[in-house]
C-alpha positions as CSV (number, residue, x, y, z in Angstrom):
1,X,112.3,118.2,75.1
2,X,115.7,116.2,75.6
3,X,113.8,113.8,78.2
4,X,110.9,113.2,76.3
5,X,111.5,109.8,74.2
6,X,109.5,110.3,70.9
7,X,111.4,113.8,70.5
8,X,114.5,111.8,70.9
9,X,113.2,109.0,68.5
10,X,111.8,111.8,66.1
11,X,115.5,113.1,66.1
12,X,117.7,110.2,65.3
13,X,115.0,110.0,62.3
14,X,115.8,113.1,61.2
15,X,119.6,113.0,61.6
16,X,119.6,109.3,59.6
17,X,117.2,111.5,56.8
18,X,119.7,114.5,56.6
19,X,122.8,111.9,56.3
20,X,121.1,110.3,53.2
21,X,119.8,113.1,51.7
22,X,123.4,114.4,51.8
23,X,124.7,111.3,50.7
24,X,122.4,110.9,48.0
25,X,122.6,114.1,46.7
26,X,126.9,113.8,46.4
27,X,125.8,110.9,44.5
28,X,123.7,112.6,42.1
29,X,126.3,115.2,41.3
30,X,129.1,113.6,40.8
31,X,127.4,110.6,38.5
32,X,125.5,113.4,36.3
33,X,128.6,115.9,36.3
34,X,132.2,114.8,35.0
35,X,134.9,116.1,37.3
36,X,135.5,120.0,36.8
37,X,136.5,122.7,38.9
38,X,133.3,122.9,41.6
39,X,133.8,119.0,42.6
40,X,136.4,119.4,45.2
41,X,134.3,122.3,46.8
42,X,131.3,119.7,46.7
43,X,133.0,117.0,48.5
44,X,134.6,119.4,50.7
45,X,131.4,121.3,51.6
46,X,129.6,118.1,51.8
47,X,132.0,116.4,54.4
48,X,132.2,120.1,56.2
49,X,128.6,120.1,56.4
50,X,128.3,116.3,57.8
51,X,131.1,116.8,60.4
52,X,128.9,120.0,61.5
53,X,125.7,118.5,61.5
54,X,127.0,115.3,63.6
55,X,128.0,118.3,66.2
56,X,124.4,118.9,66.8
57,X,123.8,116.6,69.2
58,X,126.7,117.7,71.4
59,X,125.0,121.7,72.0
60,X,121.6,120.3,72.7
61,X,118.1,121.5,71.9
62,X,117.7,124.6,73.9
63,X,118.2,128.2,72.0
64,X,121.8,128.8,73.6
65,X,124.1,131.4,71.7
66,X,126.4,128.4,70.8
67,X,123.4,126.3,69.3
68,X,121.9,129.4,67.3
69,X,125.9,130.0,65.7
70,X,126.1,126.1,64.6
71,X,122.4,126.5,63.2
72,X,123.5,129.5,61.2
73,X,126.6,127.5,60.5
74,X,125.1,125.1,59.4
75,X,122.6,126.5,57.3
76,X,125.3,129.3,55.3
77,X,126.9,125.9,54.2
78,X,124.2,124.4,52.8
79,X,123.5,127.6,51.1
80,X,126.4,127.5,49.3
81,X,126.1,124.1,48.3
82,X,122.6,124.6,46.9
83,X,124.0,127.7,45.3
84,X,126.7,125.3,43.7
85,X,125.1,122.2,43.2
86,X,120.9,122.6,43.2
87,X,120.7,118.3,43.8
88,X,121.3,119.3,47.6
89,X,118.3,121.9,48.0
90,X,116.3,118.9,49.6
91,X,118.7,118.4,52.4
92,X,116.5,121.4,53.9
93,X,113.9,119.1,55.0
94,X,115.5,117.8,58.3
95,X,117.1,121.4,58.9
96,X,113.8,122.6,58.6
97,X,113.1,120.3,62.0
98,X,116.3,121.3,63.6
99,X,115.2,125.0,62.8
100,X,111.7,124.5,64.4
101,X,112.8,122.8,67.9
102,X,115.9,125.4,68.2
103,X,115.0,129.0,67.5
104,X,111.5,130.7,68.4
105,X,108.7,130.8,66.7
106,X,109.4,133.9,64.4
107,X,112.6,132.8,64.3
108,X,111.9,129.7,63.0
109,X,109.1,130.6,60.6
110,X,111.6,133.5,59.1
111,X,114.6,130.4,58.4
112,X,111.5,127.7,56.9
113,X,110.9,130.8,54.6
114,X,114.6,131.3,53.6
115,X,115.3,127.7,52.9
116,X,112.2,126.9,51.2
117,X,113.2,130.1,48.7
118,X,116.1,128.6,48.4
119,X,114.5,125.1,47.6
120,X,112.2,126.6,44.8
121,X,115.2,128.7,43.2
122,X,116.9,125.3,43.2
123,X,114.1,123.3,41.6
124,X,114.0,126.0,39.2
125,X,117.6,125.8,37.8
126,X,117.1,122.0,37.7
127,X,114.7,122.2,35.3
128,X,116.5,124.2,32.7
129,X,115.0,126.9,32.5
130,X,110.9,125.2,31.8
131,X,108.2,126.5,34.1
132,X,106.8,123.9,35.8
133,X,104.0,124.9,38.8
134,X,104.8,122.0,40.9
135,X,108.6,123.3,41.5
136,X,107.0,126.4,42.6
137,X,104.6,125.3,44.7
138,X,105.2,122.0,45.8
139,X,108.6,123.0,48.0
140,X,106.3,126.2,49.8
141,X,103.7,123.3,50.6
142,X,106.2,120.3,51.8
143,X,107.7,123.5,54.0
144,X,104.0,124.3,55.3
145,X,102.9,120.8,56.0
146,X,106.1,120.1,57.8
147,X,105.7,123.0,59.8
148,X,101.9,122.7,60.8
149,X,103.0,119.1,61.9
150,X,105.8,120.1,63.8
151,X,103.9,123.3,65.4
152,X,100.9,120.9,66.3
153,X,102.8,118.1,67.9
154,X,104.5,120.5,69.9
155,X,101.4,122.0,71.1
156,X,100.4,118.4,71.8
157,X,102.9,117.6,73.9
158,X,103.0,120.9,76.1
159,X,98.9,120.2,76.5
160,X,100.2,116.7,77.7
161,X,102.7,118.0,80.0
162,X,100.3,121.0,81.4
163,X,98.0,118.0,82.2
164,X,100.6,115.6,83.8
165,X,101.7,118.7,85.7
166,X,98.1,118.9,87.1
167,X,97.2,115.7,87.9
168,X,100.7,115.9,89.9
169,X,100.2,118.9,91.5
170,X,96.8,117.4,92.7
171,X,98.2,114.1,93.5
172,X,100.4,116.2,96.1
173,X,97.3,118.6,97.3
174,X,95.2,115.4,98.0
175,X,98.3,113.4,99.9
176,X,98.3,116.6,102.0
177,X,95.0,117.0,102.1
178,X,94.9,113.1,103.2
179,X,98.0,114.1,105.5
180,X,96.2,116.8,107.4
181,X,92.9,115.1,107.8
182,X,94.8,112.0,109.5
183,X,96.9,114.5,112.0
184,X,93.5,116.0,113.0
185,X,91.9,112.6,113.5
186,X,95.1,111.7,115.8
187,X,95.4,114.9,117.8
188,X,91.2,114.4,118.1
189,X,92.0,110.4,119.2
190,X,95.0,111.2,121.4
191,X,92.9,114.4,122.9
192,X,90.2,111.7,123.9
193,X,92.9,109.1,125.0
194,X,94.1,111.7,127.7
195,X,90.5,112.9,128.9
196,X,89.5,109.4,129.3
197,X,92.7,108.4,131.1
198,X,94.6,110.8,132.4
199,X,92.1,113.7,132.9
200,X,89.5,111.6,134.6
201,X,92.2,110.7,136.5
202,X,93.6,113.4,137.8
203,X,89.7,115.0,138.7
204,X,89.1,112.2,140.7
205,X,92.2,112.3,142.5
206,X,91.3,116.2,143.0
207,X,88.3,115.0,144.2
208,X,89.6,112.5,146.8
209,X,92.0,114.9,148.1
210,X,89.9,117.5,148.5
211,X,87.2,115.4,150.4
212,X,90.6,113.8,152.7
213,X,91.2,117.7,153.4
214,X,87.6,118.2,154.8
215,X,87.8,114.8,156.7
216,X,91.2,115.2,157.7
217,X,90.7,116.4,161.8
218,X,87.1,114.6,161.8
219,X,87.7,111.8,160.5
220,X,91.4,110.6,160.3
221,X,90.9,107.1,159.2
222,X,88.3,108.2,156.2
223,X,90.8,110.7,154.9
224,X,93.6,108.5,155.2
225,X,91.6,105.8,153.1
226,X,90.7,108.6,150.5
227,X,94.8,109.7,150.0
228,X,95.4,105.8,149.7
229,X,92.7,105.6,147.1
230,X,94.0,108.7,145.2
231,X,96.8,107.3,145.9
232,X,96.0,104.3,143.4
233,X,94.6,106.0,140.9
234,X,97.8,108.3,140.6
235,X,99.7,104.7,140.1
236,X,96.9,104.1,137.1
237,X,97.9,106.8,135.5
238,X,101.5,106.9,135.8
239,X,100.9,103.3,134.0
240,X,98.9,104.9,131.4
241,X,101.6,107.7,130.6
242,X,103.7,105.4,130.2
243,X,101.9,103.3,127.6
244,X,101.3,106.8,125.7
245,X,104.7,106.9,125.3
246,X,104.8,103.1,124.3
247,X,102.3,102.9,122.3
248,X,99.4,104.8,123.3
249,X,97.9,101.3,124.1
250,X,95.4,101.1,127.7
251,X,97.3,100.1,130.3
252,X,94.7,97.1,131.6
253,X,95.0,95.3,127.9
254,X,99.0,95.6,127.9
255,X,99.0,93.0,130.0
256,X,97.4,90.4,127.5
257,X,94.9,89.2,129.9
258,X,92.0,90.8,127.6
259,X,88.7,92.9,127.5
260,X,87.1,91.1,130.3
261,X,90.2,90.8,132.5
262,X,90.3,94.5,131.8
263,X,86.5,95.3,132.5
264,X,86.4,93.4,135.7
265,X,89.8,94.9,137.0
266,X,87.9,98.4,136.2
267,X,84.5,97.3,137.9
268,X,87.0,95.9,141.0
269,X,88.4,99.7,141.4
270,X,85.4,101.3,141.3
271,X,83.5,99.7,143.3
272,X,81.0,98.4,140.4
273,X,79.4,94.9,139.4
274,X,80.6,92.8,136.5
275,X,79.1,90.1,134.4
276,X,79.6,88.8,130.8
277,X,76.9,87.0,128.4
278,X,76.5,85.2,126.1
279,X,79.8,83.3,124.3
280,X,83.2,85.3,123.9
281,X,84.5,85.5,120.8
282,X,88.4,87.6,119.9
283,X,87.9,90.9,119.1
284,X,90.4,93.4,117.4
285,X,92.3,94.9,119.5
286,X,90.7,98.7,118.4
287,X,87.3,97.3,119.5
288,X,88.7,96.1,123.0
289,X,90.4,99.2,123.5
290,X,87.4,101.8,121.7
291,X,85.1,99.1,124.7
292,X,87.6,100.0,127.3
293,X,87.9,103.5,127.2
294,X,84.2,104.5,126.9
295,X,83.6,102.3,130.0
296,X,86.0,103.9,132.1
297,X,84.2,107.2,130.8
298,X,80.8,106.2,131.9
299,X,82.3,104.9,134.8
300,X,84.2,108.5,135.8
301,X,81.0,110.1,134.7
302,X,78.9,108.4,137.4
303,X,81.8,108.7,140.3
304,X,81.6,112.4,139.4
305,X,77.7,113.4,138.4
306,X,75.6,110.8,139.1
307,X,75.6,109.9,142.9
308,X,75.4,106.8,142.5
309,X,74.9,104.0,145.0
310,X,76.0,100.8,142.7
311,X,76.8,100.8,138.9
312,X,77.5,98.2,137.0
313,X,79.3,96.6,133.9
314,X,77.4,94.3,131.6
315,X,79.3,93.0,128.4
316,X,77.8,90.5,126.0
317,X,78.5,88.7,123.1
318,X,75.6,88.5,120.3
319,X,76.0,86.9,117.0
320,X,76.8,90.0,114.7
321,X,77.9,92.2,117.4
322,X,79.1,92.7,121.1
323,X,77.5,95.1,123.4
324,X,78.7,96.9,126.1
325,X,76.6,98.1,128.8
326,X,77.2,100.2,131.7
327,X,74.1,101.4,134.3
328,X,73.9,102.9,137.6
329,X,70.7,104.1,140.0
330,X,72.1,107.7,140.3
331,X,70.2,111.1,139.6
332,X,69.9,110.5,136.0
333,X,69.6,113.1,133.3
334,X,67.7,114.5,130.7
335,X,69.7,113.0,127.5
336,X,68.4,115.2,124.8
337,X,69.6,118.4,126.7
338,X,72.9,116.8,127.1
339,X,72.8,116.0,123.7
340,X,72.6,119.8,122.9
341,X,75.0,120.6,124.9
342,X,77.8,118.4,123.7
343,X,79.5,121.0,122.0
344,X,80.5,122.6,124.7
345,X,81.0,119.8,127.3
346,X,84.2,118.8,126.7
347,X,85.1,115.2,125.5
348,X,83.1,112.7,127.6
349,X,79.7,111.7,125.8
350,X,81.3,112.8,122.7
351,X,84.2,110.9,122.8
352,X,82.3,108.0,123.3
353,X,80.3,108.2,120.4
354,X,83.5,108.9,118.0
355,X,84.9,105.7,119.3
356,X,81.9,103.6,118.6
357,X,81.1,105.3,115.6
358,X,84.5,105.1,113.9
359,X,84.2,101.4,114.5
360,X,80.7,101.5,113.0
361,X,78.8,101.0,116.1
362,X,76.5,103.1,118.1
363,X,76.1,104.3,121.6
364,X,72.6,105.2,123.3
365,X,72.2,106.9,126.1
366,X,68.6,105.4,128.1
367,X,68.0,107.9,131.2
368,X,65.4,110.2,133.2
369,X,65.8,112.2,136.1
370,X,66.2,110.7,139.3
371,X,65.7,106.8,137.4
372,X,69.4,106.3,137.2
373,X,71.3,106.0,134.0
374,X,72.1,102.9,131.4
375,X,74.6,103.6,129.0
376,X,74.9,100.8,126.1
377,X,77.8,100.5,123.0
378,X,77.4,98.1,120.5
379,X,80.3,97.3,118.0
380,X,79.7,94.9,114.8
381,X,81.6,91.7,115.0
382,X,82.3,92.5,111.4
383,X,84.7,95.6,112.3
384,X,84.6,98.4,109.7
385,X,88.4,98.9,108.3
């Protein structure tokens, strides 16, 4: 209640209304009654019950023991006052406020029932004894209005603070939300980092060691040439562990020579042909590295299934988009089963797709059994934020 700024505005109103209702009703008595015995009790009760009322502020809003024992206070003064001097009965109007945001409900209804009796017995004796309906009914209906108002703008506000409290609370479940989604997209973009780095890495070292082991009393030289190849790659990777822990960036573009420094240093290593077309244009840096990675995939896919005798790298520049093309004359494969089987596979062909496809590209696989294999990525020039 304190914090909320029309409360406190809708308090200082009320504390100014009470001061000149006091003030105004002192006046009243002492210009319409000569001074007799009751006017010292007047002034004193009325500066009593001004010096309490300024303590209001001091105990707060909330319903605390110390708060409840000025309200009674408070209001046992102003009891005797009425009962002394009926001009103050409308002073009640701003207690009836301070009554409504301090006590409960009951509590509260039970002391806006008491002072508006004592309100109506007030209005009575000022009239001199008359009957006149309005005293008798207009205090009970002031005291009603008052309260509906009061009772309704509080229901108002606790409406408007259950609803802030929402939209919070979901504010906070959707920055999670946001929060877990992008964790899962990193471990999903670091898991295919590794597998197309490291991982291929290290099964094609396994692979050239295990082929220098079964070479290694036949054929000296050939299994010499096959540790000195693993040999290499190990030095690739130690390069690309190193730029995880950099910046997770692929070790052939840290350099700053480029995508097709990069491709042709690849195509070099692995024995594979090379050839750009078409004019380059810069690309983002995501795209060169998403164009990267998926050719050293294809690439570790033929060294490992395809038997291949030559493979090579085709990248070319169109006017909305650049394509990257990679083909060898191995076994081939049936693409639709691989397609199937995806799920289960592991990260190569899958990978490949999420990179192209998180940079709003696509990847097609063209390939039959025994006709080789020609894989193709194409990225918009236009990159997709």
């Amino acid at each position: 209640m304190d914090r909320d700024p029309d409360a406190r505005w809708l308090a200082r109103v009320m504390h100014v209304a009470f001061f000149l209702l006091l003030g105004a009703s002192l006046v009243r008595f002492l210009l319409r009654h000569p001074w007799e015995d009751r006017s010292p009790w007047i002034v004193a009760l009325s500066g009593a019950l001004a010096s309490l009322y300024l303590l209001g502020p001091v105990l707060g809003t909330r319903a605390t023991p110390r708060r409840i024992a000025w309200l009674c206070t408070v209001v046992a003064v102003w009891m005797v006052l009425v009962v002394l001097a009926p001009s103050f009965a409308w002073c009640a109007v701003p207690l009836f406020y301070t009554g409504l945001r301090t006590l409960p409900p009951r509590a509260a209804l039970g002391l806006v029932t008491l002072l508006t009796l004592f309100v109506v017995t007030a209005q009575v004796q000022l009239s001199h004894g008359g009957f006149d309906p309005n005293l008798v009914i207009a205090p009970p209906a002031v005291a009603a209005i008052a309260t509906a108002v009061f009772v309704h703008a509080e229901r108002q506000a606790a409406r408007q603070r259950a609803l802030i409290e929402d939209l919070i609370r979901t504010r906070r479940e959707l920055a999670a939300t946001e929060r877990r989604e992008g964790t899962l997209a990193e471990r999903q973009r670091l898991s295919m980092e590794i597998h197309d780095t490291l991982a291929q890495g290290l099964s094609s070292q396994q692979m050239l060691l295990q082929a220098a082991d079964r070479t290694w009393d036949s054929d000296p030289a050939t299994a010499r040439r096959h540790v000195r190849t693993a040999e290499s790659i190990a030095e690739r990777n130690l390069a690309e562990a190193r730029r995880f822990v950099h910046d997770l960036a692929p070790a052939d573009l840290a350099g700053g020579g480029g995508l097709e420094e990069a491709l042709r240093g690849l195509a070099t290593r692995e024995s594979a042909a090379f050839r750009v077309d078409g004019t380059a244009v810069p690309l983002p840096d995501r795209v060169q590295s998403a164009l990267l990675r998926i050719a050293q995939g294809a690439l570790a896919n033929i060294r490992e299934h395809a038997a291949a005798g030559s493979a090579a790298i085709t990248l070319t520049y169109l006017d909305d988009q650049v394509v990257l093309d990679v083909a060898d004359d191995g076994r081939g494969f049936d693409p639709a089963a691989v397609r199937d089987a995806e799920g289960v596979r592991g990260h190569g062909l899958p990978a490949m797709r999420v990179r192209a496809r998180q940079l709003g590209g696509t990847l097609t696989i063209e390939s039959t059994p025994g006709e080789g294999t020609v894989l193709s990525a194409a990225i918009p020039l236009e990159v997709r934020q």
